[in-house]
C-alpha positions as CSV (number, residue, x, y, z in Angstrom):
1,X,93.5,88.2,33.1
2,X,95.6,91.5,34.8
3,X,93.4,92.8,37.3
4,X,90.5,90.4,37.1
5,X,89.2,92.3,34.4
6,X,88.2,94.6,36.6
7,X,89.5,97.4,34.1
8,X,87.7,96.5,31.2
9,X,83.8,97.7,31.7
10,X,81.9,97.7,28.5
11,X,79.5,100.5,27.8
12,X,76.1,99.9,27.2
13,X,73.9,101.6,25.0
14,X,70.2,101.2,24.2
15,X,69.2,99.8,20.7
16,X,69.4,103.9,19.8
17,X,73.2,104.3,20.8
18,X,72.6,106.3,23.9
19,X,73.8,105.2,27.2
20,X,70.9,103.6,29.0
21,X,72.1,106.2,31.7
22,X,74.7,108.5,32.4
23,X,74.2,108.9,36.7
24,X,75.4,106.1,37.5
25,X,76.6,105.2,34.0
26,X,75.7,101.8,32.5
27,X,78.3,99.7,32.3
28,X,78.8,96.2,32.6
29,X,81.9,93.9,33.7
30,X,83.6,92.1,31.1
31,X,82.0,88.9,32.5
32,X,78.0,90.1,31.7
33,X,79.7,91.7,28.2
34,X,81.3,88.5,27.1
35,X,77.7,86.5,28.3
36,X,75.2,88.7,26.5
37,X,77.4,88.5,23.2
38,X,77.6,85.0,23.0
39,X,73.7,85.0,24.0
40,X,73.0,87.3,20.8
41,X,71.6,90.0,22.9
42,X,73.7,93.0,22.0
43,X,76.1,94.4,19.2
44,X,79.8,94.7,19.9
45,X,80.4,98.3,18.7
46,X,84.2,98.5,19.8
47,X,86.7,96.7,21.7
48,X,89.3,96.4,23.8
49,X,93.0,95.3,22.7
50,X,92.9,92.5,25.5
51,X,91.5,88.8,24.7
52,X,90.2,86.5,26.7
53,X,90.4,82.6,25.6
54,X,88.7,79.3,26.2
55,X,89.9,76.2,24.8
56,X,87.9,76.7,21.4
57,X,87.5,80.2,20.9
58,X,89.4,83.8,21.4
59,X,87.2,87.0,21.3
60,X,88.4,90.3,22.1
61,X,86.9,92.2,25.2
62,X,84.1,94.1,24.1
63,X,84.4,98.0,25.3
64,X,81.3,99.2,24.0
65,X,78.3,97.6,23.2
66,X,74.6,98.3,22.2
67,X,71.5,96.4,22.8
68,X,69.7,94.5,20.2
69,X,66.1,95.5,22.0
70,X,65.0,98.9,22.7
71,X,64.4,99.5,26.7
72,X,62.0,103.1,26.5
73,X,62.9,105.2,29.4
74,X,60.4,105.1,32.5
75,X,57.8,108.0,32.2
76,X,58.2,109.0,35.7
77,X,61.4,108.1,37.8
78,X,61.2,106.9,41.0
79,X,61.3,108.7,44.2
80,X,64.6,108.0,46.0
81,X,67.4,109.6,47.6
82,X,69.6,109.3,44.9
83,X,67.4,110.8,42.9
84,X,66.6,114.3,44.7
85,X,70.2,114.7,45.1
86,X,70.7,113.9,41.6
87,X,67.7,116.6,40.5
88,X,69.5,119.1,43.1
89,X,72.5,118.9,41.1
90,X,73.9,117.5,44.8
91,X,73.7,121.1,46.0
92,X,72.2,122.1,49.5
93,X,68.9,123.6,48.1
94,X,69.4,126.6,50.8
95,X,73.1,127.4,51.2
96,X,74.4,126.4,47.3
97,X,77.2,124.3,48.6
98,X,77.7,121.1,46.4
99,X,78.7,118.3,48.5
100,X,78.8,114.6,48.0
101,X,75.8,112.2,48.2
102,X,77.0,111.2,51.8
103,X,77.4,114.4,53.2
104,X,73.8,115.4,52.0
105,X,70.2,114.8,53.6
106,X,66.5,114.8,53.1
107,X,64.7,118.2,54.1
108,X,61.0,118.1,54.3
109,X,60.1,121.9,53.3
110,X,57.0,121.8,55.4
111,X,58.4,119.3,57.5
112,X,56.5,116.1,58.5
113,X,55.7,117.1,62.2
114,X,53.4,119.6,60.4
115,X,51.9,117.8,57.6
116,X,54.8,117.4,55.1
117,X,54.7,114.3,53.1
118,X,57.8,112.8,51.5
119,X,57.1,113.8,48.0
120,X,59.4,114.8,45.2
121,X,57.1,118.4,45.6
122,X,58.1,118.5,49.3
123,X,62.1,116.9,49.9
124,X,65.2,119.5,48.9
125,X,68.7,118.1,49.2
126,X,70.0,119.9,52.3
127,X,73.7,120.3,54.2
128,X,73.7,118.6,57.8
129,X,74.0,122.6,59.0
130,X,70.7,123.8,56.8
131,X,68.7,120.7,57.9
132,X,69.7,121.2,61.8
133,X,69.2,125.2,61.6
134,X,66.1,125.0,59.7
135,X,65.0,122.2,61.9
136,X,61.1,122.0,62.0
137,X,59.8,125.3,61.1
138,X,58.2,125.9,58.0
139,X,60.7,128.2,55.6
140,X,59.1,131.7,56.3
141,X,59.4,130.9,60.1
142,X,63.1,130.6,59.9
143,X,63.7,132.3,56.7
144,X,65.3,129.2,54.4
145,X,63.9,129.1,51.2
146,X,64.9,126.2,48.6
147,X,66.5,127.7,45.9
148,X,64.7,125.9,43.2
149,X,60.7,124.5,43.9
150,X,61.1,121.1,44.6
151,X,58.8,119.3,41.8
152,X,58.9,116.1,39.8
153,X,62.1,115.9,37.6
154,X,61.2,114.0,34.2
155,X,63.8,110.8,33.2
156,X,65.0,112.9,30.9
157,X,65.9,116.1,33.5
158,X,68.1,113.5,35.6
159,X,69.9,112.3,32.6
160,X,71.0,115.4,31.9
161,X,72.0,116.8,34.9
162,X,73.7,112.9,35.5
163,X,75.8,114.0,32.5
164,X,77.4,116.9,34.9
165,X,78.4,114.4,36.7
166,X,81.1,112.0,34.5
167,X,82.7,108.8,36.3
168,X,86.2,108.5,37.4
169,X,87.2,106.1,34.5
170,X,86.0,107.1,30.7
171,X,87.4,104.8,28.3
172,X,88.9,106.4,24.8
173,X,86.6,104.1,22.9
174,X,83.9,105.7,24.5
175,X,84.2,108.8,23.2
176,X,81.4,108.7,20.2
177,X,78.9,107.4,22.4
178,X,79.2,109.6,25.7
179,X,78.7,113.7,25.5
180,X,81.0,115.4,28.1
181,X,83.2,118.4,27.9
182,X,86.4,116.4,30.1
183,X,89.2,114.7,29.1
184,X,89.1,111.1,28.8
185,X,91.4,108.4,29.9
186,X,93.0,106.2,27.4
């Protein structure tokens, strides 16, 4: 196979055609594609013009596929990193500046030398400058003020704002399934 494979991901939808997410998008690798068709657990909705063979049967590469059980969305998503950057848009909270997941960091609003807890109601994305000038004082002390209350996002609230976000590769035969205003590759 060119590449390995390695440029022929299959998009998976729940059993409702919607990606299961859009922030880090579900995809699988051919490989788990291929697997999960022959175990009868998904529908192929579209493929790819490559093939791969074994010595009894040829099947085209699935590119997008949808599950054959429902998987509901968890009520309440969990509390990581990831995650407050992803509610904060990847945005300092107090300067605006948009910067990538590695160049971001946790800020306790009332910091944790003072009581803080690490709670989605307490942790802003911050820029390594905002976190080291607002250091640990309390916002009014130093006058840094999130720009949007930190609070519980729903599942649904990080979706959307995942689909701000689209991945490098977007295949053509995606385009039914995925809702995004930029051009896709072919």
């Amino acid at each position: 196979m060119p590449d390995g494979g390695r440029h022929f991901p299959a998009l998976v939808l729940n059993a409702d055609f919607r990606p299961l997410s859009y922030f880090p998008l579900s995809v699988w690798s051919w490989q788990d594609a291929v697997k999960a068709v022959f175990l009868d657990r998904v529908s192929v909705l579209n493929e790819y013009d490559h093939e791969v063979r074994s010595p009894s049967i040829t099947m085209r590469l699935p590119s997008v596929i949808a599950l054959k059980d429902y998987i509901p969305a968890a009520r309440k998503p969990a509390f990581t990193r990831f995650n407050v950057f992803l509610r904060d848009a990847f945005s300092c909270q107090y300067c605006g500046d948009r910067r990538p997941a590695p160049d971001l960091t946790f800020d306790h609003v009332i910091p944790r030398c003072r009581g803080g807890r690490t709670t989605w109601e307490n942790v802003v994305a911050a820029c390594g400058v905002c976190n080291l000038h607002k250091g640990s004082r309390l916002p009014r002390e130093c006058h840094m003020f999130p720009r949007i209350a930190p609070r519980q996002p729903s599942t649904w609230e990080l979706q959307e704002n995942g689909r701000a976000f689209p991945p490098n590769y977007l295949h053509l035969s995606w385009r039914d399934y995925l809702y995004w205003d930029s051009e896709l590759e072919s």
